[in-house]
N, C-alpha and C positions, 0 to 999 in steps of 0.2 A: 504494500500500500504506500503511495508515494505521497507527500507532503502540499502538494499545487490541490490548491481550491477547484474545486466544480465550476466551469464558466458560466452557468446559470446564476450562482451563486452572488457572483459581482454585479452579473446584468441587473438582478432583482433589485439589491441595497443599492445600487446606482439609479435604479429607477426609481425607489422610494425614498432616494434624497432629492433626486428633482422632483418628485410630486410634491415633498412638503416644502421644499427651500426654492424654487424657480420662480414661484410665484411673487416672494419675497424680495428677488433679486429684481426681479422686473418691476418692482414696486421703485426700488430704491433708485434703477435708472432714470423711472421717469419721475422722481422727484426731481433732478435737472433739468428736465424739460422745458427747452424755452416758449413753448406754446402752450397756452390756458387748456388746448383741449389735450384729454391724458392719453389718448390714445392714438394720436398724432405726434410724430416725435418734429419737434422744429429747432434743433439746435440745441449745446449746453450753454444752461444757464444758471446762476444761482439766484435768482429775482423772489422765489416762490421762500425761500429762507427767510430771506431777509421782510417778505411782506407778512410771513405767518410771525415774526417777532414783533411786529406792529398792529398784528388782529388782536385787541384786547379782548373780545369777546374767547378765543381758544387757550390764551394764556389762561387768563379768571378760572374758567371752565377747570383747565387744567391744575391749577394751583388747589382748585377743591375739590379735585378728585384726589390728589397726593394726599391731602390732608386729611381725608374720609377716609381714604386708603391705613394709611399709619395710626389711625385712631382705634380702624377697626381689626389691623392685623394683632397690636397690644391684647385689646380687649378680648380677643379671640383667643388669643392666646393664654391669658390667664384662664377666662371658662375655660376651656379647653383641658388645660391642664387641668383643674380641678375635677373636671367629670371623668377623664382619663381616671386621675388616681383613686376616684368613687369606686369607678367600676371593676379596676385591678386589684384593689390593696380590700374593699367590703365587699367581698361574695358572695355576702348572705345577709341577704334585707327581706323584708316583703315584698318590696316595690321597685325589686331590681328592674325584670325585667321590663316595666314598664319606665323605668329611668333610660335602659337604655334603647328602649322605642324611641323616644321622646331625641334622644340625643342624635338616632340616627335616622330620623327622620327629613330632617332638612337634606341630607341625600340624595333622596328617592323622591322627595315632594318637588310639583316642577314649579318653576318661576313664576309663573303667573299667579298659582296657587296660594303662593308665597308674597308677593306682591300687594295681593287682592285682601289676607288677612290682614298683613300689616296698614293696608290704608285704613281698612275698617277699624281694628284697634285705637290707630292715632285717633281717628274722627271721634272714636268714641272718649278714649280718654279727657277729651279736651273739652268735649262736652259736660264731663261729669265732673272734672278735678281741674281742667283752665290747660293743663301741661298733656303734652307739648305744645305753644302756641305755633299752630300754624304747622307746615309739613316743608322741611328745610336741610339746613346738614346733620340737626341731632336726628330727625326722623331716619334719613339715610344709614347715617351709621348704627344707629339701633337694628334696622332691619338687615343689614351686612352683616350685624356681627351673629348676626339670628341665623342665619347660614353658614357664614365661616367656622362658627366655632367646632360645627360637628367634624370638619372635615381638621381640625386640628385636633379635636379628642382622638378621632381615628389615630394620627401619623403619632402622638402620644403614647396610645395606649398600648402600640405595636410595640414602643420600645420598651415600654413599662413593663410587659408581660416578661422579657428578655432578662430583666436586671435579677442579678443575683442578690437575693436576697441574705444569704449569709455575711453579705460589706454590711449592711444598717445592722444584723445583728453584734457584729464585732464592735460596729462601732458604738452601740446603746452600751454591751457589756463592759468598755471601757468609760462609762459616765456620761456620754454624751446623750442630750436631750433630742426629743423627736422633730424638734424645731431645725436644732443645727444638725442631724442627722440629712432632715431635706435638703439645707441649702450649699451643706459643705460636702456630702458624701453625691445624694441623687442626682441632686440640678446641675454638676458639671456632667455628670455622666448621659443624663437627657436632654444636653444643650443642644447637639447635633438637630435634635427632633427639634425643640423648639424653633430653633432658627428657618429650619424647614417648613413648620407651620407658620411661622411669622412671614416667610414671604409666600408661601402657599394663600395665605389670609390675605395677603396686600395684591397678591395677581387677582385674585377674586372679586376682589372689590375694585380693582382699576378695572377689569374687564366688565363687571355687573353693567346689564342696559333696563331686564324687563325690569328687578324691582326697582329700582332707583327711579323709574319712570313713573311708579306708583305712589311711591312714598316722595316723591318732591312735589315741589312749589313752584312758583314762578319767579324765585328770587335763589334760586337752587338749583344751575344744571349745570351734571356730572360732562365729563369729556365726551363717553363714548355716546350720550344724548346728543352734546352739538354734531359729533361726526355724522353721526346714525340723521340727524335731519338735513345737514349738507350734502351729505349723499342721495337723499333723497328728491333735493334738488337740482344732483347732478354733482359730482365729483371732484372737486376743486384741488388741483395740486399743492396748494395749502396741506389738505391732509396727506399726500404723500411725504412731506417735508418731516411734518410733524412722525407719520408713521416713521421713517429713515431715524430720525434722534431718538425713538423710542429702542426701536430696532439696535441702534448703534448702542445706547448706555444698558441693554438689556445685555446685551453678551460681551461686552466689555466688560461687567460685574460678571456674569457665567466665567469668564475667560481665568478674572481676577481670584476668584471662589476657586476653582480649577487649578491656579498657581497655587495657592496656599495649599492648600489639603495635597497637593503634590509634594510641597515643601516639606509639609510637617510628616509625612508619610515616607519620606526619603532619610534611609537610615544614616544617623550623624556621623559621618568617619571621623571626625573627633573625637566623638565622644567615644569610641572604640575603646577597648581593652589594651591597651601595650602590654608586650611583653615584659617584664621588671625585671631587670640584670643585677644580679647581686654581686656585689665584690666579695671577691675569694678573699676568706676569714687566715692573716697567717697563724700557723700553731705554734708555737712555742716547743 
């Protein structure tokens, strides 16, 4: 049996990186595009750059999508963890399995469905108790984090399941409290997870269009709203621009995240073992 690949084999993964990345690429050309129409190429140009840093409307849009985004990755993240540790560490309640319905539900429940409660709730609360006034960036990020969080309990609880639990028992038997057992023993060891859940929650919520279309306001629209209605009046390479910066600092951090965990993965030849030459003892 010889060592060469099956020529199927390359054609396939080559076809299935131009089916997901070609689209992309052709995106990011005709962000140069010196002609308004995107699908006529008239020249390079960088005109469409420099006018999308002067649409105040796509920046704004955009500064309160980041900011909904990191509001709602945090928040998720803490639920998250907390229902992860419910469901791993207390496995015997009454009301488990209905806890972990509940948690896994924003999963399987589709958007709309999700959308359609949280408007009703706002409406109602505000009727009964004044708060929230009005349907805005708190409405949004409450109903983001009402889906993220399950999808952080999830990447959580995978790892929770994993952790040997004989490190917290060493460590409670040497004095240590359940408090600093969490923060100095666990949460370095489920950092990886978090971190993953933290930007798992932030793509979530920069990409979210149905609910955010239910739960806002008219003094409240997310990015992928202004995109999704310019689009709809036709395609402005404004949004290619914008897509290209998005595209460019998304795998620039990918690339960055990739350097490190290489780095830290790559065994220290310093830190190595020397061999220790001992000087010959004379005898008397």
């Amino acid at each position: 049996m010889t060592g060469r690949r099956p020529f199927w084999l390359f054609t396939a993964i080559a076809f299935g990186y131009a089916f997901l990345y070609l689209p992309i690429v052709t995106l990011i050309v005709y962000s140069f595009n010196d002609s308004r129409l995107v699908t006529v190429w008239g020249g390079f140009s960088t005109r469409w750059y420099a006018e999308l840093l002067q649409n105040e409307r796509i920046l704004e849009a955009l500064w309160l999508s980041v900011r909904i985004a990191a509001m709602t990755a945090t928040l998720s993240v803490i639920l998250g963890t907390l229902a992860a540790l419910t469901l791993v560490r207390f496995t015997r309640f009454r009301t488990r399995m209905l806890f972990a319905g509940m948690v896994a539900a924003p999963l399987v429940m589709p958007e709309v469905i999700l959308g359609l409660s949280g408007l009703l709730m706002f409406v109602t609360l505000e009727q009964l108790i004044g708060w929230p006034p009005g349907r805005g960036m708190t409405t949004i990020t409450i109903a983001h984090v009402t889906f993220t969080s399950a999808f952080v309990a999830v990447v959580v609880q995978s790892r929770l399941s994993q952790l040997d639990g004989s490190l917290e028992e060493a460590a409670m038997d040497l004095g240590a409290r359940p408090w600093k057992v969490f923060f100095v023993i666990i949460l370095p060891i489920i950092s990886p997870a978090l971190i993953a859940g933290w930007l798992l929650g932030f793509t979530l919520s920069m990409d979210d269009l149905v609910i955010a279309s239910f739960v806002s306001g008219p003094g409240a629209t997310t990015l992928p709203m202004v995109v999704y209605s310019s689009v709809r009046l036709g395609v402005s390479p404004q949004v290619n621009a914008l897509a290209t910066i998005i595209v460019v600092v998304v795998a620039t951090g990918v690339i960055i995240a990739g350097w490190l965990l290489h780095r830290q993965n790559r065994p220290d030849r310093a830190g190595e073992k020397r061999p220790i030459h001992r000087r010959s003892q004379r005898t008397g």
